[in-house]
C-alpha positions, 0 to 999 in steps of 0.5 A: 118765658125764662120763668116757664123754661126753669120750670121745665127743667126742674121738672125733667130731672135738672140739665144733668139729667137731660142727653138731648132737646129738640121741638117740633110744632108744638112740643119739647121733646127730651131724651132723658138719662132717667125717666125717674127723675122727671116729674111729669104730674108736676109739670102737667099742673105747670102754667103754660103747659098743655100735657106732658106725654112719654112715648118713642123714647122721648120725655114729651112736653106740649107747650103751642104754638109758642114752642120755639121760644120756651125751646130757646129759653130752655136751651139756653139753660141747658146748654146742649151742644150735640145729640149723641147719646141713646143710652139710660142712665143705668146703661141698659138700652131703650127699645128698638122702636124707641131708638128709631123713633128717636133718631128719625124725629130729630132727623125730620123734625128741624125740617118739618116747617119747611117741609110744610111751606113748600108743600103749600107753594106747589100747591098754590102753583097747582092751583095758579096753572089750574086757574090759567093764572100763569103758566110753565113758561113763565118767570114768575112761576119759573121763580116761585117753582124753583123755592118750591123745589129747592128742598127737595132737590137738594134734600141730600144735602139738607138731610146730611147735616140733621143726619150728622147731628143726630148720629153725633157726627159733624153735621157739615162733614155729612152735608159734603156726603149728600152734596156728592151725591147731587153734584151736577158732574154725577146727575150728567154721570147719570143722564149719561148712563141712561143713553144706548152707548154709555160707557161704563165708569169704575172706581178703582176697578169696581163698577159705578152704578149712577142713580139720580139721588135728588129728593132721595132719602135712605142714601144719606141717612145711612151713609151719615151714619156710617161717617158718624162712626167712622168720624168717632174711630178716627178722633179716638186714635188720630193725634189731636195735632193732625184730626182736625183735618185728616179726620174729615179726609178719610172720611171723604176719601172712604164714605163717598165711595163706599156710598156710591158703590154700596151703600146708595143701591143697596138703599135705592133697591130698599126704597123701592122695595119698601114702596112696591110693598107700601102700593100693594097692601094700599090697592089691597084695601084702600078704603080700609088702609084709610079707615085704619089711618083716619082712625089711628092717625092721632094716636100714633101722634100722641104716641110719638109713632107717626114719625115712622111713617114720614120716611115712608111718605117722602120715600113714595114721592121719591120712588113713584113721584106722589103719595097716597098716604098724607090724604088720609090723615087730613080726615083725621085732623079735620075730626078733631076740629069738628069736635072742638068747634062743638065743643066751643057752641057747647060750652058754657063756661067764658074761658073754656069757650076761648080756649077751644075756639083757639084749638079749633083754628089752630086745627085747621091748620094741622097743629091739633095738639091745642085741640087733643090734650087742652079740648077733646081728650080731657073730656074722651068722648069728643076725641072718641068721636073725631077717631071714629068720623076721621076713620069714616071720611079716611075710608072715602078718601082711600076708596078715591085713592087720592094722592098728593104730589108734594110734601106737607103738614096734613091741613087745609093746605092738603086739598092744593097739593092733591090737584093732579098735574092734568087738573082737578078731577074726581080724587080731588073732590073726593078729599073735599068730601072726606074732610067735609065728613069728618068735620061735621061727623064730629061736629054733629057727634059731640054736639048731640052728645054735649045736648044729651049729657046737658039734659041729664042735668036739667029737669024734663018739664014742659016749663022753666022750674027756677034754678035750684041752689047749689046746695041741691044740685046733684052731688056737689062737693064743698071746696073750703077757702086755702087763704084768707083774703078778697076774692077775685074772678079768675078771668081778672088775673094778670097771668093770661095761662090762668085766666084763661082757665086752661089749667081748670077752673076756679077763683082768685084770692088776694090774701090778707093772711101769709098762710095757706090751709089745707081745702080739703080732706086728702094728700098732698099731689104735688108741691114745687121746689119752689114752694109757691104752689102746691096741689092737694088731691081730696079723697074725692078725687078732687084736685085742688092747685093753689099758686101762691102769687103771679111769677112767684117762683122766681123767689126760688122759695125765699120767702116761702116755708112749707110744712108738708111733703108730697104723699102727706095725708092732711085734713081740712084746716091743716096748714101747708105753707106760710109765706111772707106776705109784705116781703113779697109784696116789696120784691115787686111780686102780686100776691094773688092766688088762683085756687083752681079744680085742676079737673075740671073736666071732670065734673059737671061744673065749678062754681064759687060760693063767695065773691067778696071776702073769705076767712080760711076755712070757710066755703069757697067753691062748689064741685058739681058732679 
């Protein structure tokens, strides 16, 4: 893992370059001085990860599932200790869009796990009062209700503190802001206000407008950021012997007020207003707003643009107590599955196969990052599929006008939370339906694709004609061996990123010989600071990775010479790196060599031409167009 995180950091420009991280389900998300520092091609060809995609703002690498471990390596290379600053290193702006983007992601996306959990407990309770398995009254669900709500009961105060941190304040100073707002003498305050003969309260002779701000989530956001930049004046020109306290008093002694008297209706009337307009341009169309959602849904993903739709969501359970919008995007989750489980009938290849069985599964559960950049998007069509049978299942849903009545990650878990408090009904079915749609709409879609692209490639006959060599097979391209040494499967190597073929396919070489040769007619792509890997792009278009050992770059290049740069033309036979062979072998490192086609997708087929012992230069592997 430290290995992957070192990686990562050179890759975006070193720490010195780095203003902020954060992660979500599966990514790393940078807010980088520079975007010119970063060499995003290298860290595409990087074990371990997926895709690296720059959009709202943010330098975005895609690792899996396994995303809070690199995060934490990472981190800890980093040393970050706030989010503070939204400017480039030449102090222009970013983008409106991008700023927005920006700071509501790191607002959200520390909840986003929770959210998901307790999204699936009420929709387990639904079901267990649906089924008469307990009831309302009981403590068991009296219990488990509680957990379930807690979140967003308190969401003011949880939104205080990720607020503050992300506007550069202190997160616990915003945390008192949002506790204000839910404490129990202002919800009596509230209760109060709602009776025949309240009688009005002041504050300093001004009048108090009392709202129930549990589950709100305008309020606190801006009220967090106002103390933010209340809290920064104030530590510029209070004495640092007396800030410490008088800072965070002030603040109090100002905000809280201000937050209640402007602020929170001012907000309040934005949040229903914004719902009010939501609900008209939704019962407008809804079969066409599902469509649209169903159909785009994963490229506002890709694209880091559905974060500012998850305001929009949770401010609908706040304002009308459901949301229409979260059912229309499961059709689109369930697409990509459908068209990565064909893809995994389909698939020929061992390791491709594995890869996209685990990308669909991960799917079901609404991480459907695996499944777009390492299954369907490298090959288009799959994911041109899914958008279209998603878009198609969404425009049911919509029609339906399916709601949810709590938060969560679009999943298989959605169907739960979309049970009404009077019990299944028709809307219900209606978001089986649209899923169902989806997933066998793309499943069906790819397959028949997948047969007919299959087809192009084997002779129409009414028998078996015997396989021909590869040698006359349609449009192949000779890769010729880098290193001289045995080779070995793929699949045997101990590095499971490799094995698995997720960064192309090809062969291993154990070498004999410390040096590496140019494989083909081309320039070179890429080649790590590290020196132990370096990637050649043919003519062709054919790209070629060759990473010298297993762990290799914890050398940090000792031991390694090269003698090319990136951009340099080369021939076949050209030499590109020398290495000590039996100095690396001593430090404990293993020497062999994937020596991958790191597109693949792109072609037909990767085939070896030699299983055993290989010379440099000699034919390695056939790419089939």
């Amino acid at each position: 893992m430290t290995e992957l995180a070192q990686k990562i950091v050179a890759g975006v420009g070193g720490r010195d370059n780095v203003i902020s991280l954060m992660h979500c389900a599966t990514r790393l998300r940078f807010k980088l001085k520079n975007h010119d520092k970063a060499q995003a091609e290298a860290l595409k060809n990087t074990p371990g990860i997926i895709m690296v995609v720059e959009s709202g703002g943010q330098f975005q690498v895609v690792i899996g599932n396994h995303v809070a471990d690199v995060f934490n390596s990472v981190n800890a290379l980093i040393g970050l200790n706030s989010e503070t600053q939204v400017a480039t290193e030449d102090g222009t702006k970013d983008s409106l869009l991008s700023r927005f983007v920006y700071i509501i992601s790191g607002i959200f996306t520390p909840l986003i796990g929770l959210l998901a959990a307790t999204g699936i407990l009420k929709g387990l309770l639904a079901v267990a009062l649906v089924c008469q398995w307990t009831t309302e009254q009981s403590g068991t669900w009296l219990l488990l209700f509680s957990a379930s709500d807690s979140l967003f009961y308190f969401f003011p105060i949880i939104l205080g503190y990720t607020a503050g941190k992300r506007f550069g304040g202190s997160p616990y100073l915003t945390m008192v802001i949002g506790g204000a707002l839910v404490h129990p003498l202002i919800l009596r305050a509230f209760e109060s206000a709602q009776t025949a003969d309240a009688t009005a309260l002041h504050f300093l002779g001004l009048p108090i407008t009392f709202i129930n701000y549990s589950s709100s989530v305008i309020p606190i956001i801006f009220s967090a950021w106002l103390c933010s930049l209340m809290e920064k004046k104030l530590n510029a020109w209070l004495p640092s012997a007396i800030k410490n306290f008088f800072t965070p008093l002030l603040c109090m002694v100002v905000i809280i007020p201000v937050t209640f008297l402007v602020v929170g209706p001012l907000s309040t009337w934005v949040s229903e207003l914004i719902a009010a307009g939501y609900l008209y341009l939704y019962h407008a169309a809804p079969w066409f707003a599902g469509a649209v959602m169903g159909g785009l849904w994963q490229i506002f993903v890709m694209f880091g643009l559905h974060w500012g739709l998850v305001p929009l969501c949770i401010n609908n359970f706040t304002v009308l107590g459901y949301d229409t919008m979260l059912p229309l995007m499961v059709p689109a989750i369930m697409a990509q599955v459908g068209a990565a489980l064909a893809l995994f009938f389909c698939e020929s290849d061992g390791q491709k196969k594995v890869v996209a069985g685990s990308a669909a599964l991960t799917g079901l559960f609404g991480i459907t990052e695996p499944a777009v950049y390492g299954v369907n998007l490298p090959r288009k069509y799959p994911f041109i599929i899914a958008c279209v049978t998603g878009a198609t299942g969404a425009g049911v849903i919509g029609l339906a006008q399916t709601k949810v009545y709590s938060f969560g990650i679009p999943s298989i878990f959605t169907f739960m939370q979309t049970i009404p408090p009077g019990g299944i009904d028709f809307t219900v079915w209606a978001s089986v339906i649209g899923a169902v749609i989806a997933i066998v709409g793309a499943f069906a879609g790819t397959m028949t694709f997948s047969l007919a692209l299959s087809r192009k490639n084997i002779p129409a006959t009414a028998t078996a004609a015997p396989e021909r060599p590869v040698a006359q097979r349609a449009n192949p391209q000779t890769i010729a061996a880098p290193l001289a040494g045995n080779v070995v499967a793929l699949s045997t190597v101990t590095d499971a990123t490799f094995a698995s073929g997720l960064l192309g396919n090809g062969v291993a070489i154990l070498p004999t010989l410390g040096e590496v040769r140019s494989p083909v007619k081309g320039r070179v792509a890429s080649l790590f600071a590290t020196l132990h890997a370096i990637g050649i792009e043919s003519s062709d278009g054919v790209e070629v990775l060759i990473h010298v050992g297993i762990d290799t770059v914890k050398l940090n290049g000792q031991y390694f010479t090269a003698h090319v740069q990136i951009g340099d033309d080369v021939a076949v036979g050209d030499r590109l790196l020398t290495f000590d062979a039996d100095a690396i072998a001593a430090a404990g490192f293993d020497l062999t060599t994937p020596v991958l086609i790191s597109n693949s997708d792109d072609y037909t087929d990767v085939l070896p031409l030699n299983m055993a012992v290989v010379n440099i230069q000699e034919p390695l592997l056939s790419v089939i167009r």
